[in-house]
C-alpha positions in Angstrom: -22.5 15.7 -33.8 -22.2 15.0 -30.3 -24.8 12.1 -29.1 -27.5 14.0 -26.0 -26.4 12.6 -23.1 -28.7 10.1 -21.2 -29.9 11.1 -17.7 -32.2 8.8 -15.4 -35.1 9.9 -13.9 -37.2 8.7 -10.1 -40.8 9.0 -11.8 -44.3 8.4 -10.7 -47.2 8.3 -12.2 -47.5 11.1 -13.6 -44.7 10.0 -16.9 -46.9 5.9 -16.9 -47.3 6.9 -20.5 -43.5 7.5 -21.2 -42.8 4.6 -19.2 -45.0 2.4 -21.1 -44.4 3.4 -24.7 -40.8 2.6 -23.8 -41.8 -0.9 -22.4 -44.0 -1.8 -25.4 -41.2 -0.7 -28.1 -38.8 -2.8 -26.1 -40.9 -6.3 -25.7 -42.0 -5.7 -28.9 -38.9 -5.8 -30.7 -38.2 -9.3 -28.7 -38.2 -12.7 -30.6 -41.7 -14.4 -30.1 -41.3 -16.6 -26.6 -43.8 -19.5 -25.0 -45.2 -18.5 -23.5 -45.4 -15.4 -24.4 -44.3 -12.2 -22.3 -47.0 -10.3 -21.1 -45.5 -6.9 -21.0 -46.9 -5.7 -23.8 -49.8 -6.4 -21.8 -49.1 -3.5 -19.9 -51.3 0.0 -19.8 -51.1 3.3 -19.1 -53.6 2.8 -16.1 -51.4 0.0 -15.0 -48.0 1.4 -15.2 -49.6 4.4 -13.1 -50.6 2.0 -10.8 -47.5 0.4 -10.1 -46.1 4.1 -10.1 -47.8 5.1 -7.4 -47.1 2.0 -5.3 -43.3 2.4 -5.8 -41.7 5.0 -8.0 -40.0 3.8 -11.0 -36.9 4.9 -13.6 -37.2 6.6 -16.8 -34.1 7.5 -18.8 -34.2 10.1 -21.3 -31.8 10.7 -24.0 -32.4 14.5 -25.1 -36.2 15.2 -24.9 -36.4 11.8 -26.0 -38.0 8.6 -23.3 -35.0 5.6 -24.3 -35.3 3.3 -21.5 -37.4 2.4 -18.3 -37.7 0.3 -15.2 -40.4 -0.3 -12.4 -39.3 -1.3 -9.2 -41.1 -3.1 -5.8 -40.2 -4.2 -2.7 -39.6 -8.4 -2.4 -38.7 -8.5 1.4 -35.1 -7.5 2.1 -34.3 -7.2 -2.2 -35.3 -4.4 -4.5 -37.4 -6.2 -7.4 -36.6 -4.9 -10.9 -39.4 -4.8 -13.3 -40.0 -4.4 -17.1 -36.3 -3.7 -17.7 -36.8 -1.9 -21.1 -34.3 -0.4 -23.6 -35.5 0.9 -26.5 -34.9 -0.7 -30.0 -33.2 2.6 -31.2 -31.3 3.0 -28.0 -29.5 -0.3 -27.9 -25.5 0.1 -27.0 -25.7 3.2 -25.8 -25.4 2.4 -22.1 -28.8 2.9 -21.4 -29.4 -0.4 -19.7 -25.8 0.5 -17.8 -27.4 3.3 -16.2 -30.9 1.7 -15.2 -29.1 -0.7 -13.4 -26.7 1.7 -12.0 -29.8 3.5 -10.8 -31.3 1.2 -9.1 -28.8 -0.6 -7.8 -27.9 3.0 -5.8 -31.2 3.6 -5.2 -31.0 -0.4 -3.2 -28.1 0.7 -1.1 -29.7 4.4 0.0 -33.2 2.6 0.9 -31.5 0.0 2.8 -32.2 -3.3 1.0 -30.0 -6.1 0.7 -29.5 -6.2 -2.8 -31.7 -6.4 -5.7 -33.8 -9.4 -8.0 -35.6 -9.8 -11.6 -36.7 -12.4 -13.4 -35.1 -13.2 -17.1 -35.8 -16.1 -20.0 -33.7 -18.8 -20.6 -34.4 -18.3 -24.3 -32.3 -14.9 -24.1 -29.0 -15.7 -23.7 -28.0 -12.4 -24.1 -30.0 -10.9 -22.0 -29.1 -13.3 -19.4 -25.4 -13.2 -20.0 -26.0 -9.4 -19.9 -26.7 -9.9 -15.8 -24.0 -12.4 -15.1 -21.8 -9.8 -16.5 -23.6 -7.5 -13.7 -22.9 -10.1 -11.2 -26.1 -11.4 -11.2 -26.6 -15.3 -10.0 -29.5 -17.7 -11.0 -30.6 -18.4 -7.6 -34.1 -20.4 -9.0 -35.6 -21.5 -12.3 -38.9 -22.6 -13.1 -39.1 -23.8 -16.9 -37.9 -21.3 -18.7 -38.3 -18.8 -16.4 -35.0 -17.7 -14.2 -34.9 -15.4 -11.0 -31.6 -13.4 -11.2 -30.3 -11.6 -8.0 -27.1 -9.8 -6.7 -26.2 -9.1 -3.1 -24.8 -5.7 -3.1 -21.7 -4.0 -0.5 -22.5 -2.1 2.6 -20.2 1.0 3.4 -20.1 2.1 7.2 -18.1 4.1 9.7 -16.6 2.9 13.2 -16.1 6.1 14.8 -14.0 4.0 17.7 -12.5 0.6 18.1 -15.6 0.2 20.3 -17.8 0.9 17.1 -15.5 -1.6 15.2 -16.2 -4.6 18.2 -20.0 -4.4 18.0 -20.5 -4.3 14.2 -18.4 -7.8 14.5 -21.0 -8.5 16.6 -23.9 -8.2 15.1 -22.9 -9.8 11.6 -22.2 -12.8 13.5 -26.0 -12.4 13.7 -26.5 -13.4 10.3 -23.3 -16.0 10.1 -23.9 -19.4 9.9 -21.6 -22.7 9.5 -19.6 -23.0 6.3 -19.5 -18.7 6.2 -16.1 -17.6 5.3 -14.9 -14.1 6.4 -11.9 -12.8 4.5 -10.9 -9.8 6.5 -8.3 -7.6 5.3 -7.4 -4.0 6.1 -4.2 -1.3 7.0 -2.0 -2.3 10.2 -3.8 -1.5 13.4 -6.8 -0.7 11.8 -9.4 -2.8 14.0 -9.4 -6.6 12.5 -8.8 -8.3 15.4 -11.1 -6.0 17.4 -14.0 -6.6 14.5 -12.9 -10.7 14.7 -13.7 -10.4 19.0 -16.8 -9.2 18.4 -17.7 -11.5 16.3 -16.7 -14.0 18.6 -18.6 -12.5 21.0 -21.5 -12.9 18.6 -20.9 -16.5 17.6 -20.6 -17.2 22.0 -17.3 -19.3 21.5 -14.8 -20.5 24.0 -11.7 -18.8 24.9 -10.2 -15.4 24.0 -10.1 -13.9 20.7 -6.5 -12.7 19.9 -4.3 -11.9 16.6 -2.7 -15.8 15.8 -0.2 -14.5 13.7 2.3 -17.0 16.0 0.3 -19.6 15.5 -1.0 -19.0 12.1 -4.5 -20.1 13.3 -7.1 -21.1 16.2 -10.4 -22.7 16.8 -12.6 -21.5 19.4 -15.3 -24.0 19.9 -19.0 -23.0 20.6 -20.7 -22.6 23.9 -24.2 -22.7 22.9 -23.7 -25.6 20.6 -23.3 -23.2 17.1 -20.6 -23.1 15.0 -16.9 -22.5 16.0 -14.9 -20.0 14.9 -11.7 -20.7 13.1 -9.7 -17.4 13.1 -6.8 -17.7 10.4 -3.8 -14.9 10.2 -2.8 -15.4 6.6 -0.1 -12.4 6.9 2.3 -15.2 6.3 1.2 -17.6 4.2 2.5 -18.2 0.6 -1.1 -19.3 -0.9 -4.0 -21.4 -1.0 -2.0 -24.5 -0.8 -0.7 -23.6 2.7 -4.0 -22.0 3.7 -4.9 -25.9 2.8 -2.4 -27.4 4.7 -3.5 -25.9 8.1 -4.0 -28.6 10.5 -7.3 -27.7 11.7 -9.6 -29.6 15.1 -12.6 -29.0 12.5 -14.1 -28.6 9.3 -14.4 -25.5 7.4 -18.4 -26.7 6.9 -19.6 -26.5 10.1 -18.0 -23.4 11.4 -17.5 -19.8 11.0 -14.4 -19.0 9.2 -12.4 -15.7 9.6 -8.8 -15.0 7.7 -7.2 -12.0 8.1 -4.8 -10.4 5.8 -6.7 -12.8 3.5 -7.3 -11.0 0.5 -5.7 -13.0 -2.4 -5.3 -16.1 -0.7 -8.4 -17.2 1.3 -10.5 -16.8 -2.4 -10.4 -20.7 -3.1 -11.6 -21.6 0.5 -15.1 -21.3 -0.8 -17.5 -20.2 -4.0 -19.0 -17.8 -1.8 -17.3 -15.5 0.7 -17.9 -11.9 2.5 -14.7 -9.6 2.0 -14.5 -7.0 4.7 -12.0 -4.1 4.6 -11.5 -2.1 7.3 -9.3 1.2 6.3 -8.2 3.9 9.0 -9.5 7.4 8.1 -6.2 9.0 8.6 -4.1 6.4 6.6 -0.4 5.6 7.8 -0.9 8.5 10.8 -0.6 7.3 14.5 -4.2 6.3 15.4 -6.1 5.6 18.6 -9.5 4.3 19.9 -11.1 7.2 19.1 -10.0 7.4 15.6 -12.9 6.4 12.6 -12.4 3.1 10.5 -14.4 3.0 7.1 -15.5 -0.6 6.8 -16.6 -2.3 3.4 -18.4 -5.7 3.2 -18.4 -6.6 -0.1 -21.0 -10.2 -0.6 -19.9 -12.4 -3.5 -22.0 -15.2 -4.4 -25.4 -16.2 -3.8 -25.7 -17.4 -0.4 -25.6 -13.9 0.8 -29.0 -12.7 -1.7 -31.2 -12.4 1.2 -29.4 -13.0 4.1 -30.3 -10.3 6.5 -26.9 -8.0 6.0 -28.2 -4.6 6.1 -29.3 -5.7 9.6 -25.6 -5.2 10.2 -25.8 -1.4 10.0 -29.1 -1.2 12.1 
């Protein structure tokens, strides 16, 4: 017989008691920790409660309540609360799909990305978040704080469009940033890279160095330079290496285009960008849409401000 399929459920208070028979059948079945976890601390009244304040997740399997979350607001992350699979409900994806959930739910309200806390004395569990892309980013005894930065998905209606969204993520850029910009032919990376130079307020105009591989445009206003990097025809990271640059990678802004599969190494964390025309390999002018992707990866970009970017 076919398994019922699970769905996940927005819920308020109004389903506190589903919500927490799920989260004491879940802590329950935990190992004994010290201290010990105070969800099963939880009740009806105060589930409701934190229902009301910010809507939670309730999956269902059939009729039957499997799994649950609570979420709340931590500045610019989505906090995820009491993540809770039921005992009888383990490896059926249910713990998938809350994330899933709420990680969508993150990207439609606008936050940057999303934050829990874990214990050290569940490996799995923790290994279970790294898998997720989730980074320690602070521990206190046994007691980690897990977060993820998650991609932002925009349009540039005009190469315009594509200048000033350059320029206002060189809002949130600091020194040591690496940009790995990569997109079609003609699709607006160089445009994107002038804003951002415009941004950053650095010396000296912003133009494709595919002839000369790279530049540095030092800043006017005593902030980090740019280096812009055309990678287009560079064999790898060992060339990328090579470049005989006026300054150091840690103290300024660093943008490679066409650097997708070689700029990786530069850094441990990055911001890909990919900037894709609507209408493919057609002819395209000005006027034409760009979709544009910035995708975070590592932890210096948990917090940083990047939904600003689509404001």
């Amino acid at each position: 017989m076919t398994e019922p399929r699970i769905e996940v459920h927005e819920v308020g208070p109004e389903r506190a008691a589903e919500v927490v028979a799920v989260v004491h059948a879940a802590f329950g079945a935990r190992p004994p920790l010290e201290p010990p976890a105070t969800a099963t601390d939880e009740t009806v009244e105060s589930v409701a409660e934190a229902l009301t304040a910010r809507r939670g997740l309730l999956v269902v399997q059939g009729a039957v309540p499997v799994g649950a979350m609570l979420l709340e607001s931590d500045g610019d992350l989505l906090r995820m609360r009491r993540v809770s699979v039921h005992p009888d409900a383990q490896g059926a994806g249910v713990a998938g799909a809350l994330v899933g959930t709420a990680e969508h739910v993150a990207v439609e309200e606008g936050y940057d990305g999303l934050v829990l806390g874990a214990r050290a004395e569940l490996p799995e569990t923790v290994a279970f978040w790294r898998h997720l892309g989730y980074e320690e980013i602070s521990r206190e005894g046994t007691w980690l704080t897990m977060a993820k930065a998650l991609p932002l998905e925009t349009t540039a209606t005009s190469s315009e469009d594509t200048h000033v969204l350059g320029e206002r993520l060189a809002g949130v850029l600091r020194a040591g940033d690496l940009v790995i910009l990569t997109g079609d032919l003609g699709a607006g990376k160089t445009t994107f890279t002038q804003g951002l130079g415009e941004g950053l307020r650095v010396r000296g105009q912003v133009t494709s160095p595919t002839f000369v591989i790279s530049r540095v445009h030092p800043s006017l206003v005593g902030g980090p330079a740019l280096v812009h990097v055309d990678a287009y025809r560079l064999g790898g990271i060992e060339e990328l290496d090579d470049l005989d640059l006026d300054t150091s990678l840690e103290e300024a802004v660093t943008v490679v285009e066409w650097g997708s599969g070689v700029a990786e190494g530069l850094a441990e964390t990055r911001l890909e960008v990919r900037i894709s025309r609507a209408r493919g390999e057609e002819t395209i002018d000005d006027t034409d849409p760009r979709h544009v992707r910035m995708t975070p990866v590592g932890g210096r970009w948990i917090g940083a401000g990047l939904h600003k970017v689509l404001a």
